[in-house]
C-alpha positions in Angstrom: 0.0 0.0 0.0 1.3 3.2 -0.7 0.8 6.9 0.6 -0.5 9.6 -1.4 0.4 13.2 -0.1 -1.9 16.3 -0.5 1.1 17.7 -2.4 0.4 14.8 -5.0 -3.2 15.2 -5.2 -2.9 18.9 -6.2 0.3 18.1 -8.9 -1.6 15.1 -10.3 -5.6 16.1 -10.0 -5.9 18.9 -12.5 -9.5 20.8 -12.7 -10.3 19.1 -16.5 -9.3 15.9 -15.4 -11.7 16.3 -12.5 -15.0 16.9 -14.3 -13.8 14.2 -16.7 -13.4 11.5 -14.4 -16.9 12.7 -12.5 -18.6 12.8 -16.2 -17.6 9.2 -15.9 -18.5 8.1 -12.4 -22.3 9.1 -13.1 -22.6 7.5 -16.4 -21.3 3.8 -14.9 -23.6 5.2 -11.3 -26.5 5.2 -14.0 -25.7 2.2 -16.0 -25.0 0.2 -12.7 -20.8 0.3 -13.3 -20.6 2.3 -10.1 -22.3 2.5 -6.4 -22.7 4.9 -3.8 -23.1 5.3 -0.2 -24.0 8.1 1.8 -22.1 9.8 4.4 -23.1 8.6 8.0 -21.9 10.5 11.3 -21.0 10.0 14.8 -21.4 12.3 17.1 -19.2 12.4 20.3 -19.7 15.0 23.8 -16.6 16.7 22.9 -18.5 18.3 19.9 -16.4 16.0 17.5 -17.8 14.3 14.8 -16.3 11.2 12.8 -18.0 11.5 9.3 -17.8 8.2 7.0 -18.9 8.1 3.0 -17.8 5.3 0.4 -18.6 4.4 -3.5 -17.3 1.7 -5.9 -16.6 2.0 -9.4 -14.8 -0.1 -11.6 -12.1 -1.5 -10.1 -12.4 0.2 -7.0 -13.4 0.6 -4.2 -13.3 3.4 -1.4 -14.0 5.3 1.9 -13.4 8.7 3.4 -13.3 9.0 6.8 -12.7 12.6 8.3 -13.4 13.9 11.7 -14.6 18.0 12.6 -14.5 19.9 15.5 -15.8 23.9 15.5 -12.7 24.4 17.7 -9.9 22.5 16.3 -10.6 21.7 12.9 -10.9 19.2 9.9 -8.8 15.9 9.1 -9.4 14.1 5.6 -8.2 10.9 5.2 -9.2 8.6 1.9 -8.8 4.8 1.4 -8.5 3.0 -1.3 -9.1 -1.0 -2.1 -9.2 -3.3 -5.0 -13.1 -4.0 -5.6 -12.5 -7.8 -6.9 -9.8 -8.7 -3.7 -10.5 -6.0 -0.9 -6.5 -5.1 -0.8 -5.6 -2.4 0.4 -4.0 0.0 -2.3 -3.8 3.6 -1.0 -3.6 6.2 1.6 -4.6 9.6 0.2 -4.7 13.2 2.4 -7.9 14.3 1.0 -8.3 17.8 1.9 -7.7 18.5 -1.4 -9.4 15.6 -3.5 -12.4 17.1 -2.0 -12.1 20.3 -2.7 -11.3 19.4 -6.4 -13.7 17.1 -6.8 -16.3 18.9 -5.1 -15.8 22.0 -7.8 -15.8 19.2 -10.5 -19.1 17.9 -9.8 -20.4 22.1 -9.8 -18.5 21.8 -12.9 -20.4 18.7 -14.3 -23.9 20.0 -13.8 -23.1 23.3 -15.3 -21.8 21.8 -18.4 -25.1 20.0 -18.5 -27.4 22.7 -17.1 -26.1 26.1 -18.3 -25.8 28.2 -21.0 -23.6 27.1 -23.1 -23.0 30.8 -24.4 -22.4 31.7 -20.3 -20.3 35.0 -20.2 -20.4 36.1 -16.2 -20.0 34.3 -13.4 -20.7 35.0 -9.5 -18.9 33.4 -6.8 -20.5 33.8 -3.2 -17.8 32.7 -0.5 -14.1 33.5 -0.6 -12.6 30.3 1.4 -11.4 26.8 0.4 -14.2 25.5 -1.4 -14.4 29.0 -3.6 -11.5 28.2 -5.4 -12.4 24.9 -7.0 -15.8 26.5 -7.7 -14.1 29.1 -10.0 -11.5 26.8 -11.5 -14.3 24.1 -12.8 -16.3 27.1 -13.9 -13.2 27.9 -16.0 -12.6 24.5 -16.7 -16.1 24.0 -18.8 -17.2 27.6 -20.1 -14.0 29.3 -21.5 -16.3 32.3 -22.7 -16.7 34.1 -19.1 -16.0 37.2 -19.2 -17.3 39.0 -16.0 -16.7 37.3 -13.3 -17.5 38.3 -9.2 -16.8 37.4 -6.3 -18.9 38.7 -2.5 -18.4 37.4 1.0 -18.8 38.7 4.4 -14.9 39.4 5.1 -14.0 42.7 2.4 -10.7 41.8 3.6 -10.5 37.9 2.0 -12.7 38.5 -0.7 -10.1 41.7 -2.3 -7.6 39.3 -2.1 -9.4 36.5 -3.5 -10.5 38.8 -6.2 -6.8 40.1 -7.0 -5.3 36.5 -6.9 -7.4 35.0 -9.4 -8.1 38.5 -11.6 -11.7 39.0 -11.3 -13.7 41.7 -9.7 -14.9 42.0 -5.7 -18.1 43.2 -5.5 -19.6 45.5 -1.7 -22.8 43.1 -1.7 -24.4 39.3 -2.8 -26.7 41.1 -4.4 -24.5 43.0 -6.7 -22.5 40.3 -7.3 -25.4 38.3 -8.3 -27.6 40.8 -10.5 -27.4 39.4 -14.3 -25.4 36.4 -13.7 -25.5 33.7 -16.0 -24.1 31.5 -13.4 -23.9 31.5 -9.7 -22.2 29.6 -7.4 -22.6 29.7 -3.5 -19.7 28.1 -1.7 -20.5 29.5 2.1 -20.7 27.8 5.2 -23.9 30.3 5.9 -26.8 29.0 8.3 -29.3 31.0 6.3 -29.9 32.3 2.5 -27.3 34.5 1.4 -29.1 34.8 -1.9 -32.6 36.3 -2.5 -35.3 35.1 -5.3 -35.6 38.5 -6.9 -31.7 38.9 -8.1 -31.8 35.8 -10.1 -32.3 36.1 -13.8 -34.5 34.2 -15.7 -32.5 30.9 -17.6 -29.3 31.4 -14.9 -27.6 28.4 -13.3 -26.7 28.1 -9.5 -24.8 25.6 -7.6 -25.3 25.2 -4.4 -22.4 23.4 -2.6 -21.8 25.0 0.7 -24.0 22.9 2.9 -24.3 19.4 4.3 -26.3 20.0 7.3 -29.8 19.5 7.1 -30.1 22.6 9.6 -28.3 25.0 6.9 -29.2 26.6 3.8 -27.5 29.1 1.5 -30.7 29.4 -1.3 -34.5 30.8 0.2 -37.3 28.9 0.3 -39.0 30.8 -2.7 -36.0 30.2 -5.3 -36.1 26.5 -4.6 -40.3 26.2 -5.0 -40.0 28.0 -7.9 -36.9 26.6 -9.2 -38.1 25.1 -13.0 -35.3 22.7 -12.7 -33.8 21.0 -9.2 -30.7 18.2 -10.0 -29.1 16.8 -6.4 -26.0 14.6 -6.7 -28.2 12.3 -5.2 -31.6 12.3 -4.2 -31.1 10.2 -0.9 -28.0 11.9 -0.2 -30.1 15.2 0.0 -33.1 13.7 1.7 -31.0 13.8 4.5 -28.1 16.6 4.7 -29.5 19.0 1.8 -30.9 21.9 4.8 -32.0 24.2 0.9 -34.1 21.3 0.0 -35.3 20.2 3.5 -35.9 23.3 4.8 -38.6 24.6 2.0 -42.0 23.5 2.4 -42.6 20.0 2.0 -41.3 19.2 -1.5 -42.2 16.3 -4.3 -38.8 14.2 -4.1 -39.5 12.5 -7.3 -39.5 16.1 -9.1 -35.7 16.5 -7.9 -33.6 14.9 -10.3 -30.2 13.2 -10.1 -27.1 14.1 -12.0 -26.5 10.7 -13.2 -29.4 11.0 -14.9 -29.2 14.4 -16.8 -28.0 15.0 -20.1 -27.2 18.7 -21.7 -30.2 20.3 -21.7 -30.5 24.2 -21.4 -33.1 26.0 -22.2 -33.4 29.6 -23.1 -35.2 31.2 -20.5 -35.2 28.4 -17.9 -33.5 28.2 -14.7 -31.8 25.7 -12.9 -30.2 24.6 -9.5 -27.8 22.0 -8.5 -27.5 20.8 -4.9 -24.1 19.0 -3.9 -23.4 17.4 -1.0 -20.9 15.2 -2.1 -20.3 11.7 -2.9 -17.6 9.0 -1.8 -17.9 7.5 -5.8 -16.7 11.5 -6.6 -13.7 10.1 -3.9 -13.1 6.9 -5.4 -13.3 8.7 -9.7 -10.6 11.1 -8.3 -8.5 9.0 -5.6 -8.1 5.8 -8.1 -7.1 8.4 -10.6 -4.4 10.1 -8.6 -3.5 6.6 -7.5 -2.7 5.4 -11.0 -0.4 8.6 -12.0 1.3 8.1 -8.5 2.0 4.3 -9.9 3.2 5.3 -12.9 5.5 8.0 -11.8 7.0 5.5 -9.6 7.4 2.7 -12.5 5.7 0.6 -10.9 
């Protein structure tokens, strides 16, 4: 078994690759070449929690484990097997694979979802996951030309602004007016967007929560929504808080990724809800774990 560092992931794992290998993992989760299970928790008095998620595909097979504490922190670790033996093959740090492949699967369902013709962008949030969001945004609609970037701290979002050459903006709303995409990438407890500054036929992703009791999108954009694609339906019944917290909502109208192909309409509107998947782990890890192989020789 070998040991992947978060130093490879980042070398190895670029953006492209990312959305390629996820374009992947939800054709073979929809043709039955892939499997998923959702992330389970356990909660300890100390305020830590040990979260747990796996998926198969292929050849593969894989968990992440990770444990979170409001005072101390996150720790990502992600295992890797052979599906056919149950060998052990890998050890990643996975603080980054999940940031990648969490902006890759944004990056999937805009490919699918949005205008293809897309020309400006808004980013709300300014931390970790922010940056994957606007490199897969990059990564599948080259024609952006506007792009913006709000979050609460003027300080972080200036110099997330000047690092990647796009525009800060004093206010969501600004930042949101006219966008053809939007992508919320916030740890926020309630909406930081409101129904009335989305245009009609824009995309958003909605990435920044996996707590059922958390939600980044009102109540009024998601009844209204024309289109609703989760990376998976169960996955959201029970950590999506932007779903959950709306009025009670017909399940089988919120489609799954793995079942989408391109379809945007003039006009129509669209939302994806991530909460990420351990198959989105095993498509990236197994990937890494290959190059790592055969930069080795082995």
């Amino acid at each position: 078994m070998i040991q992947i560092t978060e130093d490879d992931v980042q070398r190895l794992l670029p953006m492209e690759e990312a959305v390629r290998l996820l374009r992947q993992a939800f054709l073979d989760l929809r043709n039955g070449k892939a499997g998923n299970q959702v992330r389970r928790r356990l909660h300890t008095p100390d305020g830590t929690v040990l979260h747990s998620m796996a998926g198969w595909q292929g050849k593969y097979l894989g968990t992440k484990v990770y444990t979170t504490n409001v005072k101390h922190g996150a720790w990502f670790w992600f295992h890797l097997y052979e599906q056919e033996t149950g060998k052990p093959l890998a050890l990643l740090e996975a603080n980054y694979l999940g940031q990648i492949r969490t902006g890759a699967a944004s990056g999937l369902a805009t490919d699918i979802l949005a205008n293809p013709e897309a020309k400006s962008l808004a980013i709300i949030g300014s931390g970790f996951q922010a940056q994957a969001q606007l490199d897969a945004m990059r990564a599948v609609r080259t024609g952006l030309q506007d792009i913006r970037v709000w979050s609460r701290s003027a300080e972080k979002r200036e110099a997330f602004a000047a690092t990647n050459m796009i525009r800060a903006c004093s206010t969501a709303e600004e930042a949101v007016r006219e966008a053809d995409i939007i992508c919320t990438a916030t740890f926020a407890k309630d909406p930081v967007l409101e129904k009335e500054w989305i245009s009609p036929g824009a995309h958003i992703n909605a990435m920044g929560s996996n707590n059922p009791e958390r939600r980044e999108l009102p109540a009024d954009l998601i009844e209204t929504a024309e289109v609703i694609v989760a990376d998976s339906r169960e996955a959201c019944q029970k950590e999506a808080g932007d779903l959950l917290l709306c009025s009670p909502l017909d399940w089988e109208q919120i489609r799954e990724l793995k079942d989408e192909n391109p379809s945007w309409k003039p006009g129509r509107s669209s939302i994806f809800k991530s909460v990420g998947l351990g198959l989105e782990d095993v498509a990236t890890g197994a990937f890494v774990y290959e190059k790592k192989l055969f930069l080795n020789g082995d």
